[in-house]
FIBA-94454 format. One line per 10 residues: number of its first residue (from 0); their letters; for each residue x, y, z of N, C-alpha, C, O. Coordinates in nm, 2 decimals, m for minus. Layout:
% FIBA-94454
NUM = A = X Y Z X Y Z X Y Z X Y Z ~ ...
END
This chain:
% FIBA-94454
0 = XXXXXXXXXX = 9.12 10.94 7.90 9.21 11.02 7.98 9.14 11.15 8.01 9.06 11.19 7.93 ~ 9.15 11.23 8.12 9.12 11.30 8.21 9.15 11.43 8.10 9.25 11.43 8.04 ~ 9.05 11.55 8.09 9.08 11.65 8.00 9.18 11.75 8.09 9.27 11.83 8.05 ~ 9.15 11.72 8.27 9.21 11.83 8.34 9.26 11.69 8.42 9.21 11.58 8.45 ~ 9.40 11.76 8.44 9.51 11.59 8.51 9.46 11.66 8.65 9.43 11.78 8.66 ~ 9.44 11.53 8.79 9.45 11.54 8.85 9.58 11.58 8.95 9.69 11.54 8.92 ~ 9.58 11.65 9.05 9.66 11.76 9.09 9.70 11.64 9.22 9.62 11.59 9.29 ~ 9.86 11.59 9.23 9.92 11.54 9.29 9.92 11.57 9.41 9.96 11.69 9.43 ~ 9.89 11.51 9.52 9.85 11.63 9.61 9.99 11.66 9.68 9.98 11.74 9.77 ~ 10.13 11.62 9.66 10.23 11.69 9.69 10.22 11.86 9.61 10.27 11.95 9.68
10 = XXXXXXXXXX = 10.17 11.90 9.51 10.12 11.99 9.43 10.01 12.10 9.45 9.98 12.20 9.39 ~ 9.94 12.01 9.60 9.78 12.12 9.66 9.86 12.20 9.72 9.96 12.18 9.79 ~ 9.79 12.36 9.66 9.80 12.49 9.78 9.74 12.45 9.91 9.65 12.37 9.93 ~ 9.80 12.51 9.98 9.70 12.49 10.10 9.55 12.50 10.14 9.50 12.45 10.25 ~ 9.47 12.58 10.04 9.34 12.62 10.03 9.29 12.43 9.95 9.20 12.36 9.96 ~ 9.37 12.43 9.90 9.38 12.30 9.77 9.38 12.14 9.89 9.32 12.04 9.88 ~ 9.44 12.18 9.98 9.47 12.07 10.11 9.39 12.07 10.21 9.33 11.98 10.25 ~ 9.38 12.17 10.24 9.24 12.18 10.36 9.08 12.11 10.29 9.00 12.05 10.36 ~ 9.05 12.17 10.11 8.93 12.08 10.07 8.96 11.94 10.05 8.87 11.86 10.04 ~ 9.10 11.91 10.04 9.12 11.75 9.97 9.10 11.68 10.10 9.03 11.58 10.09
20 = XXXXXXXXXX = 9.15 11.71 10.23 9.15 11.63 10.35 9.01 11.61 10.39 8.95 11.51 10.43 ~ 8.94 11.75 10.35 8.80 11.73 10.35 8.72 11.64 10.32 8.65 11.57 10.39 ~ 8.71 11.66 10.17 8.67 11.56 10.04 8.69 11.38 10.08 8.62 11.28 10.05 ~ 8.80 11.38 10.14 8.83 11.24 10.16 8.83 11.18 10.27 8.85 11.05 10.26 ~ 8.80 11.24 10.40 8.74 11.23 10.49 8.61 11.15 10.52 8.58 11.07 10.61 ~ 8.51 11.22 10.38 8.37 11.14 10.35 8.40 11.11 10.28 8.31 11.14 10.20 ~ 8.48 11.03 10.21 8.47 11.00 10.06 8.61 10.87 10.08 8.69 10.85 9.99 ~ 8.61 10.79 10.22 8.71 10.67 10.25 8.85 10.71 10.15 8.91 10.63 10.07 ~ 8.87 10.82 10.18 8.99 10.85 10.14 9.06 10.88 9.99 9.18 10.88 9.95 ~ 8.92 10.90 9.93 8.98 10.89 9.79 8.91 11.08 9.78 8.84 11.16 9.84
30 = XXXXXXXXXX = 8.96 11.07 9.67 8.96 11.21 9.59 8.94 11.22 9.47 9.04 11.23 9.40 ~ 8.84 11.22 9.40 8.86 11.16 9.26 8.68 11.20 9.19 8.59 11.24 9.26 ~ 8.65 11.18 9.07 8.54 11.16 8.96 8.54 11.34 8.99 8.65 11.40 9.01 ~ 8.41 11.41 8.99 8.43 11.53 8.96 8.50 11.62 9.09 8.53 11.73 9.07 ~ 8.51 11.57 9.20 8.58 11.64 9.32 8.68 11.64 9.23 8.66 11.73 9.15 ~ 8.81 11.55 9.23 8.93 11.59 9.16 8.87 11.71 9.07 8.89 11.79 9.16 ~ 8.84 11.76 9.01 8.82 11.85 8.91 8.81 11.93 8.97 8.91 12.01 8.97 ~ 8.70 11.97 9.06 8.61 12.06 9.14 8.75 12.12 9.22 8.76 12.24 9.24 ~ 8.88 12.03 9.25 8.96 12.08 9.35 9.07 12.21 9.26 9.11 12.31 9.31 ~ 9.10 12.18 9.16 9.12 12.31 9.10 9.08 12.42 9.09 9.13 12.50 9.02
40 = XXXXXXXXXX = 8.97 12.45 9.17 8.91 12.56 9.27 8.87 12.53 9.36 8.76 12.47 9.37 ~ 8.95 12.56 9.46 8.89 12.52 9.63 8.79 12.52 9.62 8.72 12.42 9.61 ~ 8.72 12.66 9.61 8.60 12.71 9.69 8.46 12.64 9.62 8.35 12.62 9.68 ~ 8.48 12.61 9.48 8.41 12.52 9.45 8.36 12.41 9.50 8.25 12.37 9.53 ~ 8.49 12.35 9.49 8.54 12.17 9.58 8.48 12.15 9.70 8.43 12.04 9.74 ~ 8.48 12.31 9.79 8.47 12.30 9.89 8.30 12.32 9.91 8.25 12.27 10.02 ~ 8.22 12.37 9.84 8.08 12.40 9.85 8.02 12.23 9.78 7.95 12.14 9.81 ~ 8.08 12.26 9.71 8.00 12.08 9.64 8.02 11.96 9.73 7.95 11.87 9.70 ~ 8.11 11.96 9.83 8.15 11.89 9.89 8.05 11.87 10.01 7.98 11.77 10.05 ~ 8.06 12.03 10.09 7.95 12.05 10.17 7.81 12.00 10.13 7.76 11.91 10.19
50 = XXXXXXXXXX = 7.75 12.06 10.02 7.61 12.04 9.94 7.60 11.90 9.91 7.49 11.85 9.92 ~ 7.72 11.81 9.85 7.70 11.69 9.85 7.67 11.60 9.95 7.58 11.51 9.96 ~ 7.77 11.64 10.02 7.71 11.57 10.21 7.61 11.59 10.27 7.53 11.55 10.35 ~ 7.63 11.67 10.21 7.41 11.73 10.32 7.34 11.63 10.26 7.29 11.55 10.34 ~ 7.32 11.61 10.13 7.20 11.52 10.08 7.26 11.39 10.11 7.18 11.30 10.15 ~ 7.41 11.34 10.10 7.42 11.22 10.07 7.40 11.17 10.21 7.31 11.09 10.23 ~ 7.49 11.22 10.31 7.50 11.18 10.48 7.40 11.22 10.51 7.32 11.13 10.53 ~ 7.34 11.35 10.54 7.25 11.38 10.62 7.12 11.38 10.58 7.04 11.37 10.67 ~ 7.08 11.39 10.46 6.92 11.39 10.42 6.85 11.29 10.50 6.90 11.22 10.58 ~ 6.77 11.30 10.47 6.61 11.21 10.55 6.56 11.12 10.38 6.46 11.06 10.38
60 = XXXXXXXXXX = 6.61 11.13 10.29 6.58 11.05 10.17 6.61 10.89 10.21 6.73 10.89 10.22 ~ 6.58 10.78 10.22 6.60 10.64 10.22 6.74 10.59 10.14 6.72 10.61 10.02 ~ 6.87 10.54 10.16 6.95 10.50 10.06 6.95 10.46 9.93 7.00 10.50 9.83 ~ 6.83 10.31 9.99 6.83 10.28 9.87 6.70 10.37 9.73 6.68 10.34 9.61 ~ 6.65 10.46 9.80 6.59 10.55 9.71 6.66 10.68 9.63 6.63 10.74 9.53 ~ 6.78 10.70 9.75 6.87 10.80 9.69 6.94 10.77 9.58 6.93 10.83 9.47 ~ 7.04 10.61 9.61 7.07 10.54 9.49 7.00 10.55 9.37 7.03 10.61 9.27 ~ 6.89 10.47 9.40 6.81 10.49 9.24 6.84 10.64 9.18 6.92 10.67 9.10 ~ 6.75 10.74 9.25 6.81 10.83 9.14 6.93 10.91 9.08 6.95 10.99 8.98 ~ 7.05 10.82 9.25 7.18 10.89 9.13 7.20 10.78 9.00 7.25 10.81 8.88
70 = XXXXXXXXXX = 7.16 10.68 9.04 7.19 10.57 8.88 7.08 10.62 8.78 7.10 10.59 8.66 ~ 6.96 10.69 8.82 6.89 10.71 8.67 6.97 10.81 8.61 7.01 10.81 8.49 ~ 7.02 10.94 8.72 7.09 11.02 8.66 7.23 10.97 8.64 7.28 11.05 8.56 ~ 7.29 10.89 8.67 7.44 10.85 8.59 7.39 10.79 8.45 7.46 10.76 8.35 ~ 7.30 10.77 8.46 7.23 10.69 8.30 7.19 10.76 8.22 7.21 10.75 8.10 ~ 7.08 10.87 8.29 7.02 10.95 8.18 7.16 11.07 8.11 7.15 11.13 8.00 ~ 7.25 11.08 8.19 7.36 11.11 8.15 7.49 11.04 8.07 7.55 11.11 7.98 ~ 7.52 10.92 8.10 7.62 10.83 8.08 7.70 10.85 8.15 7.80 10.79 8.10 ~ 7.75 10.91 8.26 7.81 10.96 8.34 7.89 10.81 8.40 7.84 10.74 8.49 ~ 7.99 10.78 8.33 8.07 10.65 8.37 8.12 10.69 8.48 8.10 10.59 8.55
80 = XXXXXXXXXX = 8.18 10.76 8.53 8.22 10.76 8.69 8.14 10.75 8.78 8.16 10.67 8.87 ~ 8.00 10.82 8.78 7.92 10.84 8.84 7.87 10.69 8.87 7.87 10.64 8.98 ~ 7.81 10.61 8.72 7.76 10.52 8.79 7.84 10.40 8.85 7.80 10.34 8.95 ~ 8.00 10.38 8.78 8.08 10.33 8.87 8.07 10.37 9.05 8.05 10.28 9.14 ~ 8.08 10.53 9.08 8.10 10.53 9.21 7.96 10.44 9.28 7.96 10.35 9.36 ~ 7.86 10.49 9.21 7.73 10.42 9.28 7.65 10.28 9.23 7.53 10.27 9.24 ~ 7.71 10.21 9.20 7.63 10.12 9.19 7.66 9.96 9.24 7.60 9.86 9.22 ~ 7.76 9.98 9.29 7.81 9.93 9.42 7.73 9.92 9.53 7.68 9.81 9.58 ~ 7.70 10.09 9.56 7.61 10.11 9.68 7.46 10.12 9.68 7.38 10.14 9.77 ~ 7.43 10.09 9.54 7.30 10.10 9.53 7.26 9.97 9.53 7.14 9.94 9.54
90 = XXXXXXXXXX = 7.33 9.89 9.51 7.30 9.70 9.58 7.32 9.71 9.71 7.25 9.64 9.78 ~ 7.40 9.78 9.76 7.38 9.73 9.93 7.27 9.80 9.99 7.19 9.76 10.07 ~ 7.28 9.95 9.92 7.16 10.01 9.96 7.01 9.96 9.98 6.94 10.00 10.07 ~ 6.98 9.83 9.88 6.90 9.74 9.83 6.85 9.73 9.73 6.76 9.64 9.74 ~ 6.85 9.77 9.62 6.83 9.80 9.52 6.82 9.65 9.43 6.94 9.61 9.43 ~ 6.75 9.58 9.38 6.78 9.45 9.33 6.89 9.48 9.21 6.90 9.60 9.17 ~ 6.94 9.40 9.18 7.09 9.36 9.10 6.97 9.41 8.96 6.99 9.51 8.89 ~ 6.83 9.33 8.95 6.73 9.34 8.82 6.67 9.49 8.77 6.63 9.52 8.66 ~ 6.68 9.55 8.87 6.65 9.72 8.88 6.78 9.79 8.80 6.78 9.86 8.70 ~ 6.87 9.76 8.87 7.00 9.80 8.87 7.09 9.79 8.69 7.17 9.87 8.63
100 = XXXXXXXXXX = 7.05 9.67 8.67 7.07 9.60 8.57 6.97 9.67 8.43 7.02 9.71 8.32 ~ 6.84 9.68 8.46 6.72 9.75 8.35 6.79 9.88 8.34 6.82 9.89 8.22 ~ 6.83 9.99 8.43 6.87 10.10 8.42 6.96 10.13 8.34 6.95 10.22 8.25 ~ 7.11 10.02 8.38 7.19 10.06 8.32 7.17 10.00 8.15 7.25 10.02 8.06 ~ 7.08 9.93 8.14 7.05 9.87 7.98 6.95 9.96 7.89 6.90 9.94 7.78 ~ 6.94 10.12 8.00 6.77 10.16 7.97 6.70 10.14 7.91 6.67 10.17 7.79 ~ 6.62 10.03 8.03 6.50 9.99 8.05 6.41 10.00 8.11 6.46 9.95 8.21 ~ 6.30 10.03 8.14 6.24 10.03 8.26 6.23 9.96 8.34 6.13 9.89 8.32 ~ 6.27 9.94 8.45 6.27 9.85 8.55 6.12 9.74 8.56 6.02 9.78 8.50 ~ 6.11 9.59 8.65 5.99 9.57 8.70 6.00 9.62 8.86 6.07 9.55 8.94
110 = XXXXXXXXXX = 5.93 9.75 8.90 5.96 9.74 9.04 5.89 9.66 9.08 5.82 9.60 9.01 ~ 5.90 9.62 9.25 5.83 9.53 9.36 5.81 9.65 9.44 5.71 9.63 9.52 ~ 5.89 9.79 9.44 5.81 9.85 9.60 5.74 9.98 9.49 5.80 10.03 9.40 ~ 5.62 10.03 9.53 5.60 10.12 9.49 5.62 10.27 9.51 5.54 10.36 9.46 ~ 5.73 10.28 9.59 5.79 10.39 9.59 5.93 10.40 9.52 5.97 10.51 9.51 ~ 6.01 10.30 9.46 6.09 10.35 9.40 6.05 10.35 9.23 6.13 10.39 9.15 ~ 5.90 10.30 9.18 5.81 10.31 9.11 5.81 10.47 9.08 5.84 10.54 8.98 ~ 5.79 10.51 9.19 5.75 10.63 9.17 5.87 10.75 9.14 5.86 10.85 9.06 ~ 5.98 10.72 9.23 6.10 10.81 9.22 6.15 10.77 9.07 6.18 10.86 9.00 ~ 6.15 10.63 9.02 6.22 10.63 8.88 6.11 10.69 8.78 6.15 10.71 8.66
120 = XXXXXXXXXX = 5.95 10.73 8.82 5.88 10.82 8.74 5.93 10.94 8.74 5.99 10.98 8.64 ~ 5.91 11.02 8.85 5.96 11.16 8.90 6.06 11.17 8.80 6.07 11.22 8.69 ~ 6.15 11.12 8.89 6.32 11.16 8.81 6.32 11.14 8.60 6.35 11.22 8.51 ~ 6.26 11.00 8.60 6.23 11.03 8.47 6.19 11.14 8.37 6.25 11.20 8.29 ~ 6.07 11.15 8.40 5.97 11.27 8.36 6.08 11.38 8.38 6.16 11.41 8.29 ~ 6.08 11.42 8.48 6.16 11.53 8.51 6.30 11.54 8.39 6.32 11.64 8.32 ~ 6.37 11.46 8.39 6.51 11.47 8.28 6.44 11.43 8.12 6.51 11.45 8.02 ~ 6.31 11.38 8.10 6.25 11.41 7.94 6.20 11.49 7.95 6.20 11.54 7.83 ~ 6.14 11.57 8.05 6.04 11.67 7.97 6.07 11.80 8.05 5.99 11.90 8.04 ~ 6.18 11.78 8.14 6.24 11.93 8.17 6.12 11.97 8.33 6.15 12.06 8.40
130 = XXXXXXXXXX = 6.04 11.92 8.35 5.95 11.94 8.45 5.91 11.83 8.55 6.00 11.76 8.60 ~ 5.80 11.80 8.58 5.72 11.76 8.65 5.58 11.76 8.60 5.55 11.87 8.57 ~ 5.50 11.68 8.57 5.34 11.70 8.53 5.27 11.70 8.68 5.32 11.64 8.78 ~ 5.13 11.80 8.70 5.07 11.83 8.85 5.03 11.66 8.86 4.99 11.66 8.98 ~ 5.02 11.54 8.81 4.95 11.43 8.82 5.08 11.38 8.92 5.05 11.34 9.03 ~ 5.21 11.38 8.87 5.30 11.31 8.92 5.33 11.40 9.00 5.36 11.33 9.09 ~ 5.35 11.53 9.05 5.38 11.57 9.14 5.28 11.56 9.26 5.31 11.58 9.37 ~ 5.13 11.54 9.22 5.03 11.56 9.33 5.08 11.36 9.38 5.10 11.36 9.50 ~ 5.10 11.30 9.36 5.13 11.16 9.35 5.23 11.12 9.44 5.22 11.02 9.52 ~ 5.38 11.22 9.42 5.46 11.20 9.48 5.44 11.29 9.63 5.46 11.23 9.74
140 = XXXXXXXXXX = 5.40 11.42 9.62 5.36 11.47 9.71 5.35 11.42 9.84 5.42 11.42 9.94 ~ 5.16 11.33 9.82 5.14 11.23 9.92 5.20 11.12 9.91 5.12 11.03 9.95 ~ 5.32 11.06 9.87 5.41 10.94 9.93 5.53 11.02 9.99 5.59 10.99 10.09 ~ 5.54 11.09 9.93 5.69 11.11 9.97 5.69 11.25 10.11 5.77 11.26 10.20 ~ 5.56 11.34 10.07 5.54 11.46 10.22 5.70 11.59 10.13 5.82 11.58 10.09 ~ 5.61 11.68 10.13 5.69 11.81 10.07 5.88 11.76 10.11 5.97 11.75 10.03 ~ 5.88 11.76 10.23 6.03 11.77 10.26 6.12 11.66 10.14 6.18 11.71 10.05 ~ 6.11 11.53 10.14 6.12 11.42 10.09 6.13 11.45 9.92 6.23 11.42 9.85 ~ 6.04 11.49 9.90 6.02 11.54 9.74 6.12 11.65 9.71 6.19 11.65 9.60 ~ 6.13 11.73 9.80 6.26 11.82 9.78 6.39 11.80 9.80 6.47 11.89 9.77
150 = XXXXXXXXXX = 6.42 11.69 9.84 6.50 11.61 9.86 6.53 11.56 9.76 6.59 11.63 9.69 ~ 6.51 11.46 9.72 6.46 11.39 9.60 6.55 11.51 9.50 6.67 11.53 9.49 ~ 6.43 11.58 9.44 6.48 11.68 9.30 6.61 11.75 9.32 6.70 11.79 9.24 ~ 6.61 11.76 9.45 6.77 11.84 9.47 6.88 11.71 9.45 6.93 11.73 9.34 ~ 6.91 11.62 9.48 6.93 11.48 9.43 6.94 11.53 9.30 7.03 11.60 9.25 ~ 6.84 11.49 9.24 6.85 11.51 9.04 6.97 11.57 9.04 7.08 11.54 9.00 ~ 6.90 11.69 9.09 6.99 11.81 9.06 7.09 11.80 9.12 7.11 11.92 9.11 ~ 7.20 11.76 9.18 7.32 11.76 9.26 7.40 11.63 9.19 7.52 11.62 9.20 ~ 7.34 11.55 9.12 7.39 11.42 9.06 7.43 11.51 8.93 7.55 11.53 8.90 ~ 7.31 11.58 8.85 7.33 11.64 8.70 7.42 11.71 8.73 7.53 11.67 8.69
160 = XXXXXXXXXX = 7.42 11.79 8.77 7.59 11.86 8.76 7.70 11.79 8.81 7.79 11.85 8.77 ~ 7.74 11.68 8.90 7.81 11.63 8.91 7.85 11.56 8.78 7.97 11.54 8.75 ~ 7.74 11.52 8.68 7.76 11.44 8.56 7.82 11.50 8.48 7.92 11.46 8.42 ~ 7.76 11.63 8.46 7.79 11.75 8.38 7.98 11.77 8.33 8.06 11.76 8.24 ~ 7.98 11.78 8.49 8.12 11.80 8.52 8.27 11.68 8.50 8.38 11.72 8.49 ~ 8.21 11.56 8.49 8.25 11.44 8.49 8.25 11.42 8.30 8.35 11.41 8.23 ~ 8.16 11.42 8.26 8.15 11.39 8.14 8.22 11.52 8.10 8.31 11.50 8.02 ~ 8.22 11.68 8.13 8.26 11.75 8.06 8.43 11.72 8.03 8.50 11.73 7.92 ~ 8.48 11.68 8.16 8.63 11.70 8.20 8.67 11.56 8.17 8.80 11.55 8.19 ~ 8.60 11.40 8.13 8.62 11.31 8.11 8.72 11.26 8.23 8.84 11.21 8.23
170 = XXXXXXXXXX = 8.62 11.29 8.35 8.66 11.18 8.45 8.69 11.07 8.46 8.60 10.98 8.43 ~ 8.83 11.02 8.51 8.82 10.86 8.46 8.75 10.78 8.53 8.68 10.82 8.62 ~ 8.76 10.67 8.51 8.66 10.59 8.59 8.83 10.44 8.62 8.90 10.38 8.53 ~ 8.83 10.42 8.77 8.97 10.37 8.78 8.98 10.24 8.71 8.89 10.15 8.73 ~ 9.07 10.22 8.62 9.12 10.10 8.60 9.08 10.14 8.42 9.11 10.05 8.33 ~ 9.03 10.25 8.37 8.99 10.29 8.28 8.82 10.21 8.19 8.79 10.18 8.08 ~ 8.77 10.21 8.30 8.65 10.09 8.28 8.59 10.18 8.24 8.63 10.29 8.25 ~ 8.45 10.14 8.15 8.33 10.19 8.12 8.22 10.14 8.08 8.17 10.12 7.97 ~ 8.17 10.12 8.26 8.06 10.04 8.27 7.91 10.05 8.23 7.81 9.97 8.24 ~ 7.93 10.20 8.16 7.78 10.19 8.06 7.78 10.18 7.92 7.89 10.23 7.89
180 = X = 7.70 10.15 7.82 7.73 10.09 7.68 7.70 10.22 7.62 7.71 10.23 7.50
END
């Protein structure tokens, strides 16, 4: 159960209504995992929402690349809403069911392409050891070209606090599932 109840939206202020219509607009009409939270302060709701959209709709990152690293980060977190929201889409995105499946068992995947090789390194390294080593970042660099890479870690980082927030406030996950072990 939810540490903070979600806010009925007969119950949204109007500051509260203008982010929800927002939020669900991109989000096929739902409102929910850490947005519901986030919406107990608009202005929050409303910046994470913006910053979320930028990377998720508009980046220049590949889907099924973005995927992967929100499922390493719903994993390297346990973040059960998170990887419920995405791992849906990270099979259509393309992601084999066998990638998908290693992650959430953490494992290391067998990749086949060698760029998402490289993104489940990045992101890895990066949430064990708090950094980047210059080997893997000179690595990623030339595959991915500065913009891409920044992309990418902002990702990490836009997923980890979404987790943060999810796990803090025990987001539910609908139907009360919990699809990581």
């Amino acid at each position: 159960m939810a540490r903070i109840p979600e806010i009925p939206v007969a119950q949204l202020t109007d500051a509260q209504r203008l982010v929800h219509d927002q939020i669900a607009g991109a989000r096929a009409g739902a409102v929910a995992g850490p947005f519901a939270i986030w919406l107990h302060v608009p202005q929050i709701a409303d910046r994470a929402n913006q910053f979320g959209n930028t990377i998720r709709l508009q980046g220049a990152l590949e889907k099924r690349l973005f995927e992967l690293i929100v499922l390493i980060t719903a994993r390297h977190w346990s973040s059960q809403y998170e990887w419920f929201a995405h791992q849906d889409a990270a099979l259509k995105a393309g992601l084999s069911p066998e990638i998908v499946e290693a992650i959430r068992a953490r494992r290391a995947p067998d990749f086949t392409h060698d760029d998402e090789r490289l993104i489940f390194e990045i992101v890895t390294e990066l949430y064990e050891t708090r950094t980047v080593s210059q080997g893997t970042y000179d690595r990623a660099l030339k595959q991915f070209g500065p913009e891409l890479l920044i992309e990418a870690i902002t990702t990490a980082g836009f997923y980890t606090m979404a987790a943060m927030v999810i796990n803090s406030f025990d987001a539910p996950v609908p139907g009360g599932g919990r699809p990581l072990p």
